[in-house]
C-alpha positions as CSV (number, residue, x, y, z in Angstrom):
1,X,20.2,111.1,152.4
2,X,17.5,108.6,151.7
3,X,16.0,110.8,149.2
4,X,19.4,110.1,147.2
5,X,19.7,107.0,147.5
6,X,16.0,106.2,146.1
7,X,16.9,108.7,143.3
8,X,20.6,107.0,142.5
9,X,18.8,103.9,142.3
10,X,15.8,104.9,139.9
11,X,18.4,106.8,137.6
12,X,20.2,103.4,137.6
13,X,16.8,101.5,137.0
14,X,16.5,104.2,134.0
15,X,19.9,103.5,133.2
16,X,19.3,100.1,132.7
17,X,16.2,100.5,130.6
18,X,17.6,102.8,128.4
19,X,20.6,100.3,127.5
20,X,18.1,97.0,126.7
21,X,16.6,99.5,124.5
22,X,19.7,100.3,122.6
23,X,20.6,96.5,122.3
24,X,17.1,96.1,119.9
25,X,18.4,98.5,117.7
26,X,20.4,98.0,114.3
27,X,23.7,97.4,114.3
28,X,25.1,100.4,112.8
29,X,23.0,102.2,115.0
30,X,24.0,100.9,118.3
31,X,27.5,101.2,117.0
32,X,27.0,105.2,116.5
33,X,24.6,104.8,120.1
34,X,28.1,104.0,122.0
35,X,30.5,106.5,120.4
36,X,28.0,109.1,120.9
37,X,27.4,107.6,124.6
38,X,30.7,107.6,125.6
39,X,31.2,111.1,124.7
40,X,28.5,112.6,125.7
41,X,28.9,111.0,129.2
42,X,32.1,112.6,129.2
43,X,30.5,115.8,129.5
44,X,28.0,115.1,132.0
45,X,27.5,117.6,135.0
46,X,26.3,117.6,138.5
47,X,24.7,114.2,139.0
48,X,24.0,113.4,135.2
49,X,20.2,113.3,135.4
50,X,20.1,116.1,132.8
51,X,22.5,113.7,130.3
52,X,20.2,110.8,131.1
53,X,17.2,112.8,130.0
54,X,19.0,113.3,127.1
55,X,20.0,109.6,126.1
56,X,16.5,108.7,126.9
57,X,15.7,111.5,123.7
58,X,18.2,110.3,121.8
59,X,17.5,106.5,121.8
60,X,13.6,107.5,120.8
61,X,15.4,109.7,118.3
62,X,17.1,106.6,116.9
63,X,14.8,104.3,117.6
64,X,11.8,106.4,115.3
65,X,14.3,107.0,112.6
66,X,15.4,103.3,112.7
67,X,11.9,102.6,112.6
68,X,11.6,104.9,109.7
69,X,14.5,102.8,107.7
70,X,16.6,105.7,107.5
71,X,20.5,105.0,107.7
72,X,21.6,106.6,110.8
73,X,24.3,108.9,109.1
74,X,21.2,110.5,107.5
75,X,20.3,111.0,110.7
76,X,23.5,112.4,112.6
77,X,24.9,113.5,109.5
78,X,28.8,112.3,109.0
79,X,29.9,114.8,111.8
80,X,28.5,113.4,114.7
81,X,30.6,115.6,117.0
82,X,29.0,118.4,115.8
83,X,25.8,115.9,116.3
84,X,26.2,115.4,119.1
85,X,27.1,119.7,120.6
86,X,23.7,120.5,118.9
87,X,21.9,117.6,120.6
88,X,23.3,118.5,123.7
89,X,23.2,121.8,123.5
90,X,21.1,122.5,126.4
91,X,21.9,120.0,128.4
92,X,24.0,120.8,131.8
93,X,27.3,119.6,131.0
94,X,30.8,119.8,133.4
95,X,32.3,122.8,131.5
96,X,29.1,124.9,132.0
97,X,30.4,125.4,135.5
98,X,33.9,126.1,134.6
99,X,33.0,128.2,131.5
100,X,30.6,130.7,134.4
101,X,33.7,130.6,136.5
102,X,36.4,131.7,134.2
103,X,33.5,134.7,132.9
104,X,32.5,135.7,136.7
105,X,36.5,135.9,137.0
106,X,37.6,138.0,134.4
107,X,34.4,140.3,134.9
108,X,35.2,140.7,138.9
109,X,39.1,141.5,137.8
110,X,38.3,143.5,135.0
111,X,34.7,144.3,134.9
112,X,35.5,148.4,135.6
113,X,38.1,148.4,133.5
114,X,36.0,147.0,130.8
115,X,32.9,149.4,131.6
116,X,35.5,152.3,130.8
117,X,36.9,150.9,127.9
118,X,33.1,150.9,126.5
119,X,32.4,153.9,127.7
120,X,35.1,155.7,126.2
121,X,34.3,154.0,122.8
């Protein structure tokens, strides 16, 4: 239990970091920073360590490409949804869990049923 507790509050000490950090970039790109935040927070899984690895990459993203003057639509690109699935792509999110589940479930129902409809293909 104490083991949690010390990592809870050096995620949140990370946490904190991570957002002063945001706050010295550009406008435009803190305003992109928040939309993409908020969403990919939405997806976070288990205890969100992985998506906090992940802001942690992306503010150093924007912060070099800032740095670089580069607008940071060149950098997302104008979809920033599809951004942001391909920046996240192999981070642990919520649905991972339920996307396993509903696949273990249909395989345990059906799995035989689907091993003789290939085998008789």
């Amino acid at each position: 239990m104490l083991k949690l507790i010390k990592k809870m509050i050096r995620d949140k000490k990370e946490y904190r970091e991570q957002m002063a950090r945001v706050e010295a970039l550009p406008e435009d790109y803190r305003f992109v920073f928040s939309k993409i935040h908020e969403y990919m927070w939405s997806l976070a899984g288990g205890d969100g360590s992985d998506m906090l690895k992940a802001q942690q990459e992306l503010i150093e993203f924007f912060e070099d490409s800032a740095a670089n003057g580069k607008h940071v639509l060149e950098v997302t690109g104008e979809d920033v949804v599809g951004f942001c699935d391909e920046f996240l792509s192999d981070t642990k999110k919520w649905t991972d869990n339920f996307r396993e589940k509903l696949n273990r479930d249909m395989i345990n129902k059906l799995g035989k049923k689907i091993i003789h409809i290939r085998a008789s293909n």
